[in-house]
Backbone as ProteinMPNN parsed JSONL, in Angstrom:
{"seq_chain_A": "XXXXXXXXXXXXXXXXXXXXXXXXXXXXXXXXXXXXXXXXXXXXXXXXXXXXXXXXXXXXXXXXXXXXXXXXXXXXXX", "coords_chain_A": {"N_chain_A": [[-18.906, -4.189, 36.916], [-17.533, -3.329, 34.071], [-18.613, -0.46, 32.107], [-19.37, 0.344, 28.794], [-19.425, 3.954, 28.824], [-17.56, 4.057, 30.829], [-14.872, 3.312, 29.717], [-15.018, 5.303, 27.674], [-14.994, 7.69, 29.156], [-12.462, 7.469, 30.779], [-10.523, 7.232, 28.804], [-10.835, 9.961, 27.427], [-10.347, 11.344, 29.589], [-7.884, 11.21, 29.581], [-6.667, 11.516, 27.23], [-6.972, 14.283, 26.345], [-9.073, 16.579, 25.0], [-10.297, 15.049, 22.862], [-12.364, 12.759, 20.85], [-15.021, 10.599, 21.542], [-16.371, 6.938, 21.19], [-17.787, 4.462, 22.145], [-19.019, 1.207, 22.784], [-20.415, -1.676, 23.639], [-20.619, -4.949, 25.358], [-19.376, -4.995, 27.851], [-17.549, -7.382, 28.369], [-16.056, -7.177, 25.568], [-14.964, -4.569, 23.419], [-15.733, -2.054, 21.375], [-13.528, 0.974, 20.126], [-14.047, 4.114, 18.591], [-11.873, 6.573, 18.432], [-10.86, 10.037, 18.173], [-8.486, 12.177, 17.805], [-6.831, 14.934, 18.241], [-4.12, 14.431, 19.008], [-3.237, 12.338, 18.02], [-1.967, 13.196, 15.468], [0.734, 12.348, 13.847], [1.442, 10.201, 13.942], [2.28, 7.005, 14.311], [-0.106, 3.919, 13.475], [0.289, 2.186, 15.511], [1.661, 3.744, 17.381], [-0.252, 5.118, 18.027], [-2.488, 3.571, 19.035], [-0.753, 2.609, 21.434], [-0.625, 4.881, 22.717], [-3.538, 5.298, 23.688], [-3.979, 2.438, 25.0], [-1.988, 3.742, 26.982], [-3.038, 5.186, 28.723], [-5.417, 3.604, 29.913], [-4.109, 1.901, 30.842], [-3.252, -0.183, 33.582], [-6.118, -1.215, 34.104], [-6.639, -2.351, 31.485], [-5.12, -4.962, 31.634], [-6.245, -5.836, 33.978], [-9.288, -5.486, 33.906], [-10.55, -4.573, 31.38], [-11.433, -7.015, 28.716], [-11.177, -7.452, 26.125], [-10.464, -4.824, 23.271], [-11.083, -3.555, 21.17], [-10.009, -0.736, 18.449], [-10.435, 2.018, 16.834], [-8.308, 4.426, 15.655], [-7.865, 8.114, 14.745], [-6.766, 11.19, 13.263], [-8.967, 14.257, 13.872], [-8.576, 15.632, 11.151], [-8.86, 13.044, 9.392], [-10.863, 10.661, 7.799], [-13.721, 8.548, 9.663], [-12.785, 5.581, 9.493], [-14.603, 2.355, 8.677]], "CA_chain_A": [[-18.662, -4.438, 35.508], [-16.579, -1.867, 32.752], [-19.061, 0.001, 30.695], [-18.38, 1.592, 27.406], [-19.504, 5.001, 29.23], [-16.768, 3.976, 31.757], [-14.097, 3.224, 28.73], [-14.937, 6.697, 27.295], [-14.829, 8.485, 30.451], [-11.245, 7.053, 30.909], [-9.929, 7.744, 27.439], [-11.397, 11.207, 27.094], [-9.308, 12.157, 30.812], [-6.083, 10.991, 29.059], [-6.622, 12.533, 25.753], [-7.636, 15.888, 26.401], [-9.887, 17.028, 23.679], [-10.347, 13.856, 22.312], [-14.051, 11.938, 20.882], [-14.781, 8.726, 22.082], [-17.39, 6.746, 20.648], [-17.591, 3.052, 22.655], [-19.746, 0.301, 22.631], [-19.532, -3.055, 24.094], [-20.824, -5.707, 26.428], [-18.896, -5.667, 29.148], [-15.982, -7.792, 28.092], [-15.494, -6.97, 24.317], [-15.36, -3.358, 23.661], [-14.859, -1.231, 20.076], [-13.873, 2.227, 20.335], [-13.566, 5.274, 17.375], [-11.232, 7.766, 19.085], [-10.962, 11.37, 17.691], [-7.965, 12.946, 18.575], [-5.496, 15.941, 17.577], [-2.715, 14.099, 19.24], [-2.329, 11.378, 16.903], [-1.033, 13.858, 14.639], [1.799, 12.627, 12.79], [1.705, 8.933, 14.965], [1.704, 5.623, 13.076], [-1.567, 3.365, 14.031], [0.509, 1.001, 16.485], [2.094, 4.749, 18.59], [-1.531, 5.472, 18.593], [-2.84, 2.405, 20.129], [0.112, 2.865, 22.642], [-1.132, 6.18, 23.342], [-4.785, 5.215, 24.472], [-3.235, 1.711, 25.86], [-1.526, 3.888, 27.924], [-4.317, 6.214, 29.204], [-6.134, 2.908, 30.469], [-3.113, 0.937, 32.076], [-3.644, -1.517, 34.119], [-7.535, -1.548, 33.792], [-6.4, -3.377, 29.955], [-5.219, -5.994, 32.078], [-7.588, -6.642, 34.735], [-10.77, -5.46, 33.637], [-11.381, -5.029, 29.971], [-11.21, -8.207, 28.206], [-10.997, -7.008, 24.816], [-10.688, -3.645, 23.181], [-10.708, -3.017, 19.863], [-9.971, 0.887, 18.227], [-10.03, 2.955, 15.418], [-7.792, 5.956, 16.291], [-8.074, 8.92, 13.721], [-7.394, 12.451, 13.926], [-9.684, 15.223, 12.909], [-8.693, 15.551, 9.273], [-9.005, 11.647, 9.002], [-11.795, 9.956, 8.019], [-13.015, 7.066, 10.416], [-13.25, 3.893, 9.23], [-16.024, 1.682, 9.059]], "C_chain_A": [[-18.331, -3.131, 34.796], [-17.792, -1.709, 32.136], [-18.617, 0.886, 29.76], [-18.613, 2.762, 27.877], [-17.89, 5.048, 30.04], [-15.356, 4.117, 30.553], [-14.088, 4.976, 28.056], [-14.325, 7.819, 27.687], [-12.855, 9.126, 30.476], [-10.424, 7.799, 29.782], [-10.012, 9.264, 27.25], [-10.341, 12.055, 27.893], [-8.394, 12.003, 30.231], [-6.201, 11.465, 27.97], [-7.225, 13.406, 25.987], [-8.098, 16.142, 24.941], [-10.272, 15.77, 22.652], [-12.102, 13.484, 22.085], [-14.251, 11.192, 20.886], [-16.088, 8.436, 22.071], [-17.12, 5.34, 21.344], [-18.633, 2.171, 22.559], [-19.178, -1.071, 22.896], [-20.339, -4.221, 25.087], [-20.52, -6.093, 27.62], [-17.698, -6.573, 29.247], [-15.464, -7.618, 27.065], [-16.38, -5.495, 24.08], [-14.7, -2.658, 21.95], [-15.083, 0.495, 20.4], [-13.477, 2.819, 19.018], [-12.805, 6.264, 18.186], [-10.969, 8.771, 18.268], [-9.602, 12.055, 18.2], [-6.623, 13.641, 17.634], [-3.779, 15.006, 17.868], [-2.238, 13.055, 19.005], [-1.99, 11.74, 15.621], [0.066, 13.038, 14.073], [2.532, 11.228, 13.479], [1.478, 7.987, 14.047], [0.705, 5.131, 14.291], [-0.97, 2.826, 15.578], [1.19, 2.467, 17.476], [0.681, 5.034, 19.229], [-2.383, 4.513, 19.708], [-1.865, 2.856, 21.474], [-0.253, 3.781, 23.211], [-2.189, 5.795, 24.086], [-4.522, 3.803, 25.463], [-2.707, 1.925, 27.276], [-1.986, 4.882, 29.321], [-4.964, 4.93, 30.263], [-5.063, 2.184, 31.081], [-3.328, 0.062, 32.606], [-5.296, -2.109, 34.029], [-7.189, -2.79, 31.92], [-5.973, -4.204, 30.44], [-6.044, -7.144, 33.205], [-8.575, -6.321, 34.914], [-11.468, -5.372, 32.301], [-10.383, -6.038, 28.984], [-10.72, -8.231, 26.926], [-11.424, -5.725, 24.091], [-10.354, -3.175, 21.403], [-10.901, -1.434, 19.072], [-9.499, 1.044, 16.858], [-9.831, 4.142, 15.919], [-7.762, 6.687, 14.803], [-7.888, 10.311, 14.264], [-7.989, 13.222, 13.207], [-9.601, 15.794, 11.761], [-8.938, 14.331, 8.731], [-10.633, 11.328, 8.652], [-12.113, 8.656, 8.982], [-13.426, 6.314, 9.436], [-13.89, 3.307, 9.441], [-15.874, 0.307, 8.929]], "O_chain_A": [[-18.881, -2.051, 35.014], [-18.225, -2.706, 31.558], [-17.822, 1.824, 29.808], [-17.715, 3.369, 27.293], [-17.137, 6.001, 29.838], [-14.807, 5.218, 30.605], [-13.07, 5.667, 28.068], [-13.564, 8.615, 27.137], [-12.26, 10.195, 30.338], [-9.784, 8.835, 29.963], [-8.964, 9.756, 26.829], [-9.668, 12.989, 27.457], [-7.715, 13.026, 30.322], [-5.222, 12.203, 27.87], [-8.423, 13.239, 25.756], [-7.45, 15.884, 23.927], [-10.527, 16.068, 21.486], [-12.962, 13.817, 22.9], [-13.64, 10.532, 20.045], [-16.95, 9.133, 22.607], [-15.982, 4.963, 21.063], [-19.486, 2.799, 21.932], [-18.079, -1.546, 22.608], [-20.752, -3.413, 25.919], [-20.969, -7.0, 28.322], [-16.92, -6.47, 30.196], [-14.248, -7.801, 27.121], [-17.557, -5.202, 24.292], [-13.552, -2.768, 21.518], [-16.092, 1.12, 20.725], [-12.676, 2.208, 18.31], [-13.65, 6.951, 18.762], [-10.744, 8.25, 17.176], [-9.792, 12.588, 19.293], [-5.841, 13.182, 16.801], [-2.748, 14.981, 17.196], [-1.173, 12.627, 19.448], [-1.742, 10.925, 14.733], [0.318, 13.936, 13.27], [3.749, 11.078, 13.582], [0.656, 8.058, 13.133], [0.603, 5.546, 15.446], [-1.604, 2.999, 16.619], [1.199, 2.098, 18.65], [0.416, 5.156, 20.425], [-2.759, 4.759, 20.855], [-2.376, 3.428, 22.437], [-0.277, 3.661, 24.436], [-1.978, 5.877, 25.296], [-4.808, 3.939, 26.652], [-2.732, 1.191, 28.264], [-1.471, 5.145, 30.408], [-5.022, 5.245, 31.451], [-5.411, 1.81, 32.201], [-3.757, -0.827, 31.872], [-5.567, -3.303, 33.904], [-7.714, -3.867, 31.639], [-6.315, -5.091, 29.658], [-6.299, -8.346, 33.288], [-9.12, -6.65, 35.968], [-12.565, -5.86, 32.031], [-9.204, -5.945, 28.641], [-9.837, -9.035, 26.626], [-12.612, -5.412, 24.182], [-9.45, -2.57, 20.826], [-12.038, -0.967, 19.141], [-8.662, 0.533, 16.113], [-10.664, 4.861, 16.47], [-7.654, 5.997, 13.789], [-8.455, 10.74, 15.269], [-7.816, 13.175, 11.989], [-10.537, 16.468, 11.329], [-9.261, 14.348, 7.544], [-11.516, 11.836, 9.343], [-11.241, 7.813, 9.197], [-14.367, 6.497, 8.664], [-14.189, 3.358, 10.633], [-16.821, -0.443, 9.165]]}, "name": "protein", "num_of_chains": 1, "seq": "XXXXXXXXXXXXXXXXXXXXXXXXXXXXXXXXXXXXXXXXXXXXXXXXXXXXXXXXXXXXXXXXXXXXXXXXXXXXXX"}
């Protein structure tokens, strides 16, 4: 079974420097991501970005993933 440690893990290797905050059950998962390199990205490049960090795992292992991407001048969202 995916845990949100595991989701983090993942995300963190593909975004270098990145802060990854997860939580989840095992099939529905929310993450806060932190990262410089959604600089100057609309929301939906950003998604694509971490989307594309996890790859095929978003199709056959986590069920649902919901994210708030932000970068370090942003506030997150609550």
């Amino acid at each position: 079974m995916i845990t949100p440690e595991d989701i983090k893990m993942w995300i963190e290797a593909g975004l270098s420097g990145s802060q990854v905050d997860v939580t989840g059950d095992g099939r529905h998962f929310d993450a806060v991501i932190v990262s410089a390199q959604f600089e100057g990205k609309s929301a939906v490049q950003r998604h694509q970005m971490v989307y594309s960090v996890l790859g095929e795992k978003m199709r056959a292992d986590i069920h649902a993933l919901s994210m708030r991407t932000v970068t370090p001048g942003e506030s997150v969202p609550h």
